[in-house]
N, C-alpha and C positions, 0 to 999 in steps of 0.2 A: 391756178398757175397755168399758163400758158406752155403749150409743148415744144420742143427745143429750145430752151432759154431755162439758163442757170438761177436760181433767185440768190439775189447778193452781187450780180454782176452786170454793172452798168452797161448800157449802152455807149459804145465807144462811137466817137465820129470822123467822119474821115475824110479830114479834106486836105486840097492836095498844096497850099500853101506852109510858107515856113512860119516859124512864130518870131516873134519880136527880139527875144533870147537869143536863136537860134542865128540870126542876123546879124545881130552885133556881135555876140561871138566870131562869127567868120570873119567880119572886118574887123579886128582885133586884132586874130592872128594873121588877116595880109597888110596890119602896115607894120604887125612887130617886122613880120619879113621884108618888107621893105624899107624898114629903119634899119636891119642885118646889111640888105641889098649894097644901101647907100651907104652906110659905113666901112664896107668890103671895099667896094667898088671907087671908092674917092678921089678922083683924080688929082685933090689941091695939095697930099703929103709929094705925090711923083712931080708936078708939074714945081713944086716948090723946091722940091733939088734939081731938078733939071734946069730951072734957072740961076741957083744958087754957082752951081759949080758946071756953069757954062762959060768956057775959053772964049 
């Protein structure tokens, strides 16, 4: 057995990119929020009364 090192515990590695998971995850959650964004932010309900009930 080699000194400093636990036996039973893998060599971890460590790099400094994201995994494939991790990615699509993220872009997941920014276009739920930008599907939130655009449906907040709608301009065709205002601009459809503003024409509706324009003198």
């Amino acid at each position: 057995m080699k000194a400093g090192r636990s036996p039973g515990i893998a060599a971890e590695s460590h790099s400094s990119g994201f995994t494939l998971i991790e990615l699509l995850v993220v872009n997941a959650i920014i276009a739920i929020l930008a599907v939130v964004v655009v449906l907040a932010l709608n301009p065709a309900p205002l601009l459809s009364y503003l024409l509706v009930y324009e003198d």
